[in-house]
C-alpha positions in Angstrom: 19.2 54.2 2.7 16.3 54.2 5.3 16.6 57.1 7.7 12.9 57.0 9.0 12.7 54.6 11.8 9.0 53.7 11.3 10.3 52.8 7.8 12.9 50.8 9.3 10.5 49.2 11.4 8.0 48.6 8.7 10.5 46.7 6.8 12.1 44.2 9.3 8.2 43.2 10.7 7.6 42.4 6.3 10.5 40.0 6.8 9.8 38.6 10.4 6.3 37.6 8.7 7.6 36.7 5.5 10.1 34.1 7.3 6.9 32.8 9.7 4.6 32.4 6.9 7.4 30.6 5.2 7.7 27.7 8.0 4.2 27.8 8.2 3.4 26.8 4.9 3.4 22.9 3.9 6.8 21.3 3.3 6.8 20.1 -0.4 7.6 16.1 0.2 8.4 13.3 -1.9 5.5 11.4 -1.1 3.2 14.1 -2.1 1.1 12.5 -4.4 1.4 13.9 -8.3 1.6 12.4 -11.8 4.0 13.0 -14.1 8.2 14.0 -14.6 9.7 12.9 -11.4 11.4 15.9 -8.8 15.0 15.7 -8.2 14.0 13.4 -5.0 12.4 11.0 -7.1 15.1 11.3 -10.0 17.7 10.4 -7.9 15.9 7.4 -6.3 14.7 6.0 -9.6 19.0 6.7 -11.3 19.9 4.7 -7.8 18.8 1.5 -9.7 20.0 1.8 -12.8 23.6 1.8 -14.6 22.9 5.3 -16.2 22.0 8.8 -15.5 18.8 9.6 -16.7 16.9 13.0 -16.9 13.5 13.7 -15.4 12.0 14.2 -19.2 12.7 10.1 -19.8 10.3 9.3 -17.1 6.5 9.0 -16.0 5.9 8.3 -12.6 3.2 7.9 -10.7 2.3 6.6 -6.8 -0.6 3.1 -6.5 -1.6 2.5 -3.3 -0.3 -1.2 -3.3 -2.2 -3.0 -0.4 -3.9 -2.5 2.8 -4.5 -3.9 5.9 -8.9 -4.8 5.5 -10.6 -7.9 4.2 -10.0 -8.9 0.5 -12.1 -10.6 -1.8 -10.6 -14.1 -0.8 -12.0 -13.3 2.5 -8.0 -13.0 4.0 -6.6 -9.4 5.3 -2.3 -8.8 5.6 -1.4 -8.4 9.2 0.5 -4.9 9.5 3.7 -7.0 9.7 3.3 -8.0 6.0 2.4 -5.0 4.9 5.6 -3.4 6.5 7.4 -5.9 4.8 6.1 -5.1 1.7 7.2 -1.4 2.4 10.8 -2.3 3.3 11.3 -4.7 0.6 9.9 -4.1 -2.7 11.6 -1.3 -4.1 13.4 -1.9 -7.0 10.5 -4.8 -8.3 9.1 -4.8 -11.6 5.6 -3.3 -12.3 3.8 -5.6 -14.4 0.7 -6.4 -16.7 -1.7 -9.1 -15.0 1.0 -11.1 -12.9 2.7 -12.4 -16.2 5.8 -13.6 -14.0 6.3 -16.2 -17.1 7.0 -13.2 -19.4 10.3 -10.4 -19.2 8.1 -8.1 -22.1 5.1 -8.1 -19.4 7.5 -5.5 -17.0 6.3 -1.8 -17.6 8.3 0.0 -15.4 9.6 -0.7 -11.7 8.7 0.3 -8.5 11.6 3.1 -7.0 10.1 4.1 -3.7 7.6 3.1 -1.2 6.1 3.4 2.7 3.7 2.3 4.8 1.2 5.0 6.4 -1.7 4.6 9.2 -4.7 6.9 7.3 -6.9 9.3 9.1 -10.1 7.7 7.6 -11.4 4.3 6.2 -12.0 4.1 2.3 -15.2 4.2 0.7 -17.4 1.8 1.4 -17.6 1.8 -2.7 -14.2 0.5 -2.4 -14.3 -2.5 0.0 -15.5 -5.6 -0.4 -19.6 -5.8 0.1 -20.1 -8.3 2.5 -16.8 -7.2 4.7 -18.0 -3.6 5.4 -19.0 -4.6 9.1 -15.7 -6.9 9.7 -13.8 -3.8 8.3 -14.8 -1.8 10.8 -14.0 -3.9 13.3 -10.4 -4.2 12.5 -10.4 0.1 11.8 -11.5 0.4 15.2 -8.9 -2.2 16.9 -5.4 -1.4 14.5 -6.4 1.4 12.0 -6.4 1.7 8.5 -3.1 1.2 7.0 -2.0 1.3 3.2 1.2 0.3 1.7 1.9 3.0 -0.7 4.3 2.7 -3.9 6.0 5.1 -6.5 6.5 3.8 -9.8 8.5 4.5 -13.4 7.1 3.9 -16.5 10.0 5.1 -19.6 8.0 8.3 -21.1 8.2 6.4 -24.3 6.1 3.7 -23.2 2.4 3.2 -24.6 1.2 2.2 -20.9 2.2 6.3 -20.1 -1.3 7.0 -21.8 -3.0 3.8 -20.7 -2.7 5.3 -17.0 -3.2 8.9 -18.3 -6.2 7.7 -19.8 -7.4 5.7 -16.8 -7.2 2.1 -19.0 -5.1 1.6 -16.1 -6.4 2.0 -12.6 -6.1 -1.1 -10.2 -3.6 -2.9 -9.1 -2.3 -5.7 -7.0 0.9 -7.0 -5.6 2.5 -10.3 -6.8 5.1 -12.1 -3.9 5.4 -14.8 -1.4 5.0 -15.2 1.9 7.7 -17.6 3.9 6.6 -18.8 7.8 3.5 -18.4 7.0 1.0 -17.9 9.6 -2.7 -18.0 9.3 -4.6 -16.4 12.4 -8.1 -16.6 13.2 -9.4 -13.6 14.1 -12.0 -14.6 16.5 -10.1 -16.8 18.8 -7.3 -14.0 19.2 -9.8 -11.7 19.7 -11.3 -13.7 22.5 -7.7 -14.7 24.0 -6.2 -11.8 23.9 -3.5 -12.9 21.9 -2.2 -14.3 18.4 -4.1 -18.0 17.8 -3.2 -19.8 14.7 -5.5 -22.0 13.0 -3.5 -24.8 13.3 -2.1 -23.8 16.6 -2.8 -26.7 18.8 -2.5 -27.3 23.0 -0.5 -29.0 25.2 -2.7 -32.1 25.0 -2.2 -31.7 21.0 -5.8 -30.8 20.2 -6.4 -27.8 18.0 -7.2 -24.1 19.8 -9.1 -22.9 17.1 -12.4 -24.6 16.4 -13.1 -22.4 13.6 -13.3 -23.1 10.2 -11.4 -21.4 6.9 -13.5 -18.9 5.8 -16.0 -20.8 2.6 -14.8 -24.4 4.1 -17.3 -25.5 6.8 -19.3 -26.8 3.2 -16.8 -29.6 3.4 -17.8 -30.8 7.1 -20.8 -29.0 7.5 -19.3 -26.5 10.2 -20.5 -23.7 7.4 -21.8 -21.8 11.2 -18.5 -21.9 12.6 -16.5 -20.3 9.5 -14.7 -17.6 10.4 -15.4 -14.1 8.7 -11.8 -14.0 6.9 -8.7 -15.3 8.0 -5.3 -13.0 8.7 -2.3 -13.9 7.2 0.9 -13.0 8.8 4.4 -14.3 7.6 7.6 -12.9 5.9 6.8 -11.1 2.8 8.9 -11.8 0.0 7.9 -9.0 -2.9 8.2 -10.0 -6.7 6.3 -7.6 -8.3 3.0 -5.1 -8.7 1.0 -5.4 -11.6 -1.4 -3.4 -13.3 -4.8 -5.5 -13.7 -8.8 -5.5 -14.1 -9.4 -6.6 -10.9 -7.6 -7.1 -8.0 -8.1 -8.6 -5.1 -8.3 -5.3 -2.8 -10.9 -2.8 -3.9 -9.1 -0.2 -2.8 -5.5 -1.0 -4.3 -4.9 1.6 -7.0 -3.6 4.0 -9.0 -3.8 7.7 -6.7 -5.0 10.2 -8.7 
């Protein structure tokens, strides 16, 4: 029993600090990126899809950064829309090898959890697409950078557990449709001040846009009035990520 009051004292400042130090610290959260047995968060979210209990020893997971919102190597970007689609409807999809929607034996694992998040910084230059650096920038500055991120199981038992261990597997690339879609020019909106279509067309039924698809003014020689890429808004109807070579964002991978 404490009878000296400086003692006393002593003691309850330890736990006021203790209890600060505690709410200061960071909050452990289930988007924390890590590689490996899933937390109970994760366990629970990945036993929500299937017909069994399962324990964290049974599975690999692992989080991909799915998609963003910057020019692709087709010369298109995802409007923000899309890619909040692809947040709020994908869970549950299989994760594949190379888009094989033809073959059931190509699913590896499934996609359990996923959001959409606006980063503090743009990605490597490394990882963008060479000639887009300057366009990406542009579109940084006017709506940030935003990246649909995705957790995914892979059974332990698997072979493809040491194929991404191993970094055999690194990029990746989401498979899906897109219904009502809409392509967008990026140019004329930017100069209107508001969403124009390419096919959009006036009340006298011409066409708003004068621009061309981007590598299709060969066909009528308007190769000087191509757009830079094209956006692509729509509804997003997810079927699948897939582990491949190459995909068509430089920056959609496996986080390590």
């Amino acid at each position: 029993m404490k009878t000296n009051i400086q003692e006393i004292n002593e003691e309850v400042i330890k736990a006021i600090v203790s209890q600060v130090l505690e709410r200061l610290a960071p909050v452990s959260r289930s988007t924390d990126f890590y590689h490996g047995a899933p937390t109970d968060t994760h366990l629970q979210k990945i036993n929500s899809y299937l017909s069994k209990a399962t324990g964290a020893d049974d599975w690999f997971v692992f989080p991909v950064r799915a998609s963003d919102n910057i020019v692709n190597r087709s010369k298109r970007k995802w409007s923000v829309s899309v890619l909040q689609n692809m947040a709020e409807r994908t869970n549950g999809v299989s994760f594949l090898i190379n888009h094989d929607w033809d073959d059931v034996n190509a699913s590896i694992g499934f996609v359990f959890d996923g959001y959409l998040k606006k980063e503090m910084q743009a990605p490597p230059t490394t990882r963008q697409v060479p000639d887009s650096i300057e366009h990406n920038s542009e579109i940084i500055n006017d709506e940030g950078y935003w990246c649909y991120y995705a957790w995914v199981a892979i059974p332990r038992s698997s072979d493809a557990v040491g194929a991404v261990e191993e970094r055999r597997q690194q990029f990746v690339s989401t498979g899906g449709l897109v219904s009502k879609m809409r392509l967008l020019c990026p140019i004329c909106t930017k100069e209107k001040g508001f969403d124009v279509g390419v096919y959009d067309m006036n009340e006298e039924g011409k066409y708003i846009c004068p621009h061309s698809l981007p590598g299709y003014g060969w066909w009528d020689g308007t190769e000087d009035m191509e757009m830079p890429y094209v956006v692509m808004s729509g509804v997003y109807d997810p079927v699948e990520i897939s582990a491949v070579t190459s995909g068509n964002l430089p920056n959609a991978e496996i986080v390590r």
